[in-house]
N, C-alpha and C positions, 0 to 999 in steps of 0.2 A: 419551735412548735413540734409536737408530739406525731406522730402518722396516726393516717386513720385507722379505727379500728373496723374491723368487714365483719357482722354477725349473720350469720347463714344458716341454712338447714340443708337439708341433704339435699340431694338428683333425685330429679322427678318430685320435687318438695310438695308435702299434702298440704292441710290449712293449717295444723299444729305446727309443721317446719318454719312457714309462711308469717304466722303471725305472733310467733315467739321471738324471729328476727326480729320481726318492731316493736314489741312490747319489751324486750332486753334491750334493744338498740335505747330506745326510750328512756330507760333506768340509768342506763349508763349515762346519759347525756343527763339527767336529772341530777346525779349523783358528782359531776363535776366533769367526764370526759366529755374533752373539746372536740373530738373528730369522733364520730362513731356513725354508721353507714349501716343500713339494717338491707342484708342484699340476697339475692336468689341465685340460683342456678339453672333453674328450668320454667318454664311454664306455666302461669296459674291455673288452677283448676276451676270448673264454673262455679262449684260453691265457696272457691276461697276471694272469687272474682263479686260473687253475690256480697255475701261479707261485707268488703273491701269497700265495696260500691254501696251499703248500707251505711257505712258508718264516715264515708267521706276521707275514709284516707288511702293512703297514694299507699302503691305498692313497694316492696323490696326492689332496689337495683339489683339489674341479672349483669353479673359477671363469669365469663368463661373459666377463669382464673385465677389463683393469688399467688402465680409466679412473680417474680420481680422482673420488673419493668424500667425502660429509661426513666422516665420521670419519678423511677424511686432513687436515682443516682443521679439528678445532673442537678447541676449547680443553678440556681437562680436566684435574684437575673442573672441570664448571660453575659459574661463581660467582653464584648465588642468592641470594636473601633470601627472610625468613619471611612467611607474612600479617601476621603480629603486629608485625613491628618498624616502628618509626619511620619515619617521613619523615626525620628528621633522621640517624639511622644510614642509612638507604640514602642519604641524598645523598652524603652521606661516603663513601659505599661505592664512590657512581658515580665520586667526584673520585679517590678512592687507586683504582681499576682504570684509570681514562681509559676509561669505556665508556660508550655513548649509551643502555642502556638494561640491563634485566637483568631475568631470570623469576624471579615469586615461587613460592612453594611454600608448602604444607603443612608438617607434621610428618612425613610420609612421603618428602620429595622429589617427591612430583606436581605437576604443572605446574598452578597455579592463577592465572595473568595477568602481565602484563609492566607494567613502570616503564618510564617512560622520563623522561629529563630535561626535554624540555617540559611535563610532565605537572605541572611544579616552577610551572613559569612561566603552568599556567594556573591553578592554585591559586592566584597569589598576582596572578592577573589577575582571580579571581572568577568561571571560566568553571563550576567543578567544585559550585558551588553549598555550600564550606564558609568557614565563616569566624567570626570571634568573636560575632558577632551571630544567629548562628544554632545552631541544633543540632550538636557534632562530639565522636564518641565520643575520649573520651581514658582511659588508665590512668594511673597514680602513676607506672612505673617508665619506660613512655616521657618522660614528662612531668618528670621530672626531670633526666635523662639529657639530653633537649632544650634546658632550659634550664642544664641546669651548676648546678644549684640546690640550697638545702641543707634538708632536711626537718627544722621545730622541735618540730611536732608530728606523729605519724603519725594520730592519730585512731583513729575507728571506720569498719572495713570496709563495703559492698567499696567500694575505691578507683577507681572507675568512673566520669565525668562527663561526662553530654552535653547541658552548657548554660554558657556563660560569659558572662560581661558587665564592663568595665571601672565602676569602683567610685568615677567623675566628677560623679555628679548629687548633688543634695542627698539626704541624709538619707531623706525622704519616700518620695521618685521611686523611692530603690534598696531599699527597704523592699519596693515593690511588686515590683521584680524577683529577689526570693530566691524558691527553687524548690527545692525538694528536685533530689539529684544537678547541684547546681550551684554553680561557681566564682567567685567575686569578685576580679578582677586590682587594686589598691588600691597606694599610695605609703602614707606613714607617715601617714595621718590616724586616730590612735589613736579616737575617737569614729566615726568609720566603722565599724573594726572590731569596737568593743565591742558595737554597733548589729548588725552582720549576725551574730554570732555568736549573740547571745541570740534572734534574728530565726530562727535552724536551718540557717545556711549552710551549706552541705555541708564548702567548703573556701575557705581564703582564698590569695595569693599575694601578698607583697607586696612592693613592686619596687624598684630602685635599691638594695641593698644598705641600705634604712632599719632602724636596730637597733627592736626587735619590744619595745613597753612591757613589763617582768614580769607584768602584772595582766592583757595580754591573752594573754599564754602560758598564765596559770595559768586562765583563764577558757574557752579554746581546751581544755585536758584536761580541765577537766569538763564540756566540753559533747559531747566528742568529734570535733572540729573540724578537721579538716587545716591543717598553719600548714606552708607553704614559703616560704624567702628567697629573692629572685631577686636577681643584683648587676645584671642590667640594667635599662634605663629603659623605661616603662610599653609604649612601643609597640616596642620589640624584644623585650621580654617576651610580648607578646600574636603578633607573627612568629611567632615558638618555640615557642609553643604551638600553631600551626596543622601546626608540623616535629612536632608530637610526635603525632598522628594513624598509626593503622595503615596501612603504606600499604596492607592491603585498598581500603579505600576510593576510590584515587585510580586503582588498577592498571586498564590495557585487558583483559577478558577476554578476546576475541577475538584470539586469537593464531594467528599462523602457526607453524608448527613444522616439522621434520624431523626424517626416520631417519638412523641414522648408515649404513647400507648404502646409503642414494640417493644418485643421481649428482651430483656438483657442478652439473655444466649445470642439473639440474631443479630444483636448487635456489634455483642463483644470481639467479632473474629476484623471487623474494621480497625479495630481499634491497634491492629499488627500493621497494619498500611498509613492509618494516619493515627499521630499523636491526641487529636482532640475530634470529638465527633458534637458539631451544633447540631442541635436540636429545633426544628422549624415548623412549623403550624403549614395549615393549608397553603398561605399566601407567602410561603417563605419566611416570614416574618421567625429571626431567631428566640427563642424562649429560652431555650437552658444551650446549656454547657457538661458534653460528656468526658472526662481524663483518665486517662489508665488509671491512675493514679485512685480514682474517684469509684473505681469499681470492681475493688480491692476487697474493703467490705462494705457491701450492698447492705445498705437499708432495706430488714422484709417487711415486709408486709402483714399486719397483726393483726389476728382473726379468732375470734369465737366461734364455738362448736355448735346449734342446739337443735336437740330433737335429733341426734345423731352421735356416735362418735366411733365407730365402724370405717376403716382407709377407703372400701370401695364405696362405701354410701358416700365419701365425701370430695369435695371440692379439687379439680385440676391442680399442681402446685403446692400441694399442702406442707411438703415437704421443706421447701423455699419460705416460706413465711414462719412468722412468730407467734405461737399458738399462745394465748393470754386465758382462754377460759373454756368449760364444758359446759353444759346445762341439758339434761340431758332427764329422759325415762325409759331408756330401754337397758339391754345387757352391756357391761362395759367390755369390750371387746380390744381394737387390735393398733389404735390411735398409741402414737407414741410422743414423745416431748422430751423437747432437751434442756429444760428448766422445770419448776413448779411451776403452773398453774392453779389458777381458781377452777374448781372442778365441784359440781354440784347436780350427783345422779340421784333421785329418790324412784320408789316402785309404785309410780301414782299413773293415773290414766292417761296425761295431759302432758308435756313439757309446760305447757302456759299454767298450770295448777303450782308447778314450781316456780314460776316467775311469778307470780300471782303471792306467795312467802316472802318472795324477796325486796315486795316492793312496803308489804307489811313490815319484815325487818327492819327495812330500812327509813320508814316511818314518812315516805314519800306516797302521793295520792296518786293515783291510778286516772288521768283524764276519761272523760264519758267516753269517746271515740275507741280507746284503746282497751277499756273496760269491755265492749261489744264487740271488738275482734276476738278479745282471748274466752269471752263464752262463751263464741261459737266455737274455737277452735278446741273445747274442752267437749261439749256437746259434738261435733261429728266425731272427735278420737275415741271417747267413751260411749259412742251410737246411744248418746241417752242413758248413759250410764248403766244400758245393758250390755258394756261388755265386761270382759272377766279380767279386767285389767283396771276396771273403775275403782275410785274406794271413797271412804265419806269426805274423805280432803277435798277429792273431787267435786263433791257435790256443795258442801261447804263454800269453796269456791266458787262456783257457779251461782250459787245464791248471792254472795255478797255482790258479785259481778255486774249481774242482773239488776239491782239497785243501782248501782252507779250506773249504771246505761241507762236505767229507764225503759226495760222492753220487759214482754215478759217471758220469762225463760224457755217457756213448753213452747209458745211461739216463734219462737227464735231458733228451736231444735227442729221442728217439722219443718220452718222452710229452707234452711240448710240444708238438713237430710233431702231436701226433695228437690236441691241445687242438684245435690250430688249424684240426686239419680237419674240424673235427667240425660241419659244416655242416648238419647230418638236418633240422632245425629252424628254419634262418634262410628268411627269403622272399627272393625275387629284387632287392627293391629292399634291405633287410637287408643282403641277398650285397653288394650293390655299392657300399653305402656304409660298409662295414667298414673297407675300407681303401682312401680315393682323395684322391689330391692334385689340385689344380687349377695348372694354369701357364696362363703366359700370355708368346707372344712377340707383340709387336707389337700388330695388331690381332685375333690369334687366342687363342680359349683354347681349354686341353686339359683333359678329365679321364682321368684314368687310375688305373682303380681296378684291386687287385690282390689275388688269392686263389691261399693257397698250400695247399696237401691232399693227403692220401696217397688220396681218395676222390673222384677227379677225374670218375667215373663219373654221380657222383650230381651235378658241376655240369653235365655235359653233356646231362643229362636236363634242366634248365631252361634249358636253351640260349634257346627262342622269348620264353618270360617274362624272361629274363633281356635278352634284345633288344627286346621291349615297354617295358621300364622304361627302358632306356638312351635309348631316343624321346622317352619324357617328360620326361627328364633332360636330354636335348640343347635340345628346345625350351624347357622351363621356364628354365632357367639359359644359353641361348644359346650354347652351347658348339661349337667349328666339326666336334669329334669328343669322340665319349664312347669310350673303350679300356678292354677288360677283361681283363686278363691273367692266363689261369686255368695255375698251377705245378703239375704235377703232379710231387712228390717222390719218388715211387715209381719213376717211372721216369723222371726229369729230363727233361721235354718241356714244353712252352707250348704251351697255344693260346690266342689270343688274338682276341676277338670288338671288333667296328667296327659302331661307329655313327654314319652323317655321313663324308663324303669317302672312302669306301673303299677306294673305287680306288689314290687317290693314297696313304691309309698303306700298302697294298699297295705302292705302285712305293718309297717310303721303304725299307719291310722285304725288298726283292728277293724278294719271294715272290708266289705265286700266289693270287689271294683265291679261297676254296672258299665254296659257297654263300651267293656275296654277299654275307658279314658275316665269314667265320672266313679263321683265318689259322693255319699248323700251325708254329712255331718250335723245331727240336729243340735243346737244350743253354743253350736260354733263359729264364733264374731269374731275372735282375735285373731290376727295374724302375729302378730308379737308371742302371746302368751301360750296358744293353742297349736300353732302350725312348725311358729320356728324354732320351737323345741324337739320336735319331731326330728329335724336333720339330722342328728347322730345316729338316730335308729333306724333312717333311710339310708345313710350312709354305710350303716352295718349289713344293712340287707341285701345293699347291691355289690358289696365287695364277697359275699357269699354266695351269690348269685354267680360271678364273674370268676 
């Protein structure tokens, strides 16, 4: 299966960015992709939340980032092994995966210690402190499974033993070492056997494939004695039996792990100390499996552009993921790609006016819900298509729109617009960071943040706070001018307040700067088309200045 694909708009996204993510995420899913995620990065605004809330549908998911992630790298499922199995089943397990190491688990899938393959080499180097000579818990069903071996006798329960000893010395010697819960590894020395059996052996093994006298079989069920045949020879037999151990016993507890929401970066440096990194949910429960090996090359993460494609307007990460498409209405700018993409910029008022073509092209219906996101979000970009960025596509659009919703258009534009200006309750640094882009020519950066309102009254009352905030913004973030362009709809006027260089955006705007910071621009709505044109000839005038 394919990864998902993430359609976004820019920081600080208006209702154009907002609901072009769904209406493209939409098309795409229409159109046959399996994964597609219509997401945000910032904050809805109240008329893109009015909207939204109009028309019943759910908003973009907000992600921080489209860095690559564990769970764009780890393998699932996880392939685990239990407390209880074998050394000899996990070894097998590690050789049919090709993997250096692997989390045990519980009966619940909890993370309870990792294997790893040296872990093989120090057990049979003696480092782990088990061995035939000593104490090592075994069961019947590991233990035969280990050796490939065939059970003559089951005996009496429980099949449980943690004490072995090969069955080499005399008579005497091995007399002294029967034990309750204990094993005797023995060749065909019938007089051995008879001997530890009547002695209260727990259980015998005997090895090479030796045929098992009748008189000790039948001696073996009445005493209740475990009788198993090995076809191997004494000291591969006794190997096999150390593979037949839980690997509880030999696993590192201390493990490292990860979430599958953390960054690759912050994980990748574990990956020097341990060979495999599980991956575990709240409750430990393992989900994936991380391998050096596996994070080689990282699966990015694939993402559409719209209403954007400017580096700083866009998305944490951008770099790290796999950029598939643009959709887009502003200037093509500083986005770069290291394949083709599908790329579709026109000079229309809306990004939704261009997804609104495409759904025509593609000869796919537009549902009602999504028909009355993207008029509105055509209606606030083009402020009623009094601004100087609208054109008849746009409105074209909007008519057919309008239709398929069911509302009517002029109604739809006033209560929007009157979402948007419904500022009573935002604070001055709120106001300015609702909607502002950053550029950047050369050595200079811009911000330029912009509010549109039928209630322009009530921003001109925070005019001084609103110029207090812009100070701390210019110095915090270094900015060579902070620009706030306040729309008054009502009666299609700008004024527009400066912070930093005032002068010179003054001689840019051919206007007269009023009270050292304001600027009066009649018939000026755009920020696109009107304002962020202006940067090079602000930027000339303050490197002349300087």
């Amino acid at each position: 299966m394919s990864k998902a694909i993430y359609v976004i708009g820019h920081k600080k996204p208006d209702t154009d960015a907002i609901c072009s993510a769904i209406a493209y995420a939409h098309l795409l899913q229409a159109m046959g992709e399996e994964q597609v995620v219509p997401a945000r990065q910032g904050e809805l605004r109240k008329e893109t939340e009015y909207l939204l809330n109009r028309f019943s549908v759910s908003p973009p998911t907000y992600i921080k980032d489209v860095k690559v992630r564990v769970d764009d790298v780890m393998m699932v499922p996880a392939p685990t092994v239990n407390l209880d199995e074998s050394l000899y089943d996990v070894g097998r397990m590690l050789q049919e995966r090709d993997l250096p190491a692997q989390p045990v688990v519980d009966d619940d899938g909890r993370l309870c210690g990792l294997v790893q393959v040296d872990g093989f080499a120090r057990l049979f180097m003696g480092d782990v402190g088990v061995s035939v000579t000593e104490e090592i818990p075994l069961n019947m069903a590991n233990l035969v499974r280990a050796l490939g071996g065939k059970v003559l006798n089951e005996g009496n329960g429980p099949h449980q033993w943690d004490r072995v000893f090969v069955g080499t010395m005399s008579l005497e010697t091995m007399v002294r070492r029967i034990e309750p819960a204990t094993i005797m590894v023995i060749g065909d020395r019938t007089d051995a056997q008879r001997t530890a059996i009547e002695r209260g052996i727990s259980a015998i093994i005997v090895t090479g494939d030796a045929p098992v006298a009748e008189e000790i079989l039948e001696l073996a069920r009445r005493q209740g004695v475990v009788l198993i045949l090995s076809r191997h020879h004494t000291f591969k037999t006794v190997q096999l039996l150390n593979l037949s151990v839980p690997v509880r016993h030999i696993m590192e507890e201390d493990v490292l792990t990860a979430e599958e929401d953390e960054l690759l970066d912050d994980a990748r440096p574990f990956l020097a100390r341990q060979p495999v990194l599980p991956v575990i949910d709240p409750d430990r429960r393992v989900i994936g499996l991380v391998s050096r090996s596996g994070i080689l090359r990282p699966s990015r993460r694939r993402v559409v552009l719209v209403d954007h494609n400017e580096r700083s307007q866009s998305i944490e990460g951008l770099e790290e993921a796999e950029m598939v498409g643009i959709i887009d209405h502003h200037r093509v700018y500083d986005v770069r790609t290291n394949a083709p993409i599908y790329l579709r910029i026109e000079p229309l008022g809306s990004t939704n006016t261009i997804i609104y073509k495409l759904y025509r092209e593609n000869m796919i219906q537009i549902p009602r819900q999504i028909a009355g996101i993207m008029l509105g979000a055509i209606l606030i970009d083009t402020v009623m298509f009094k601004s100087p960025t609208s054109t008849d596509e746009d409105r074209r659009a909007a008519e057919v729109l309008a239709q398929r919703a069911g509302v009517d258009l002029n109604e739809l534009g006033r209560s929007v617009l009157a979402a948007a200006s419904d500022i009573a309750e935002m604070r001055p640094r709120e106001l300015l960071l609702s909607d502002i882009k950053e550029f950047s020519l050369g050595d200079l950066r811009f911000a330029i943040s912009s509010v549109e309102t039928i209630n322009a009254s009530a921003v001109a009352a925070e005019r001084e706070q609103l110029l207090a905030e812009m100070r701390v913004m210019q110095r915090e973030r270094g900015y060579a001018s902070v620009i706030l362009v306040v729309v008054d709809i009502a009666h299609e006027r700008t004024e527009v307040l400066v912070e930093g260089y005032e002068g010179e955006v003054a001689e840019a705007f051919g206007r007269i700067l009023e009270e050292g910071h304001r600027l009066e621009l009649p018939g000026v709505v755009s920020r696109k088309k009107q304002v962020v044109p202006l940067l090079p000839a602000i930027r000339s005038a303050i490197h002349r200045a300087t």
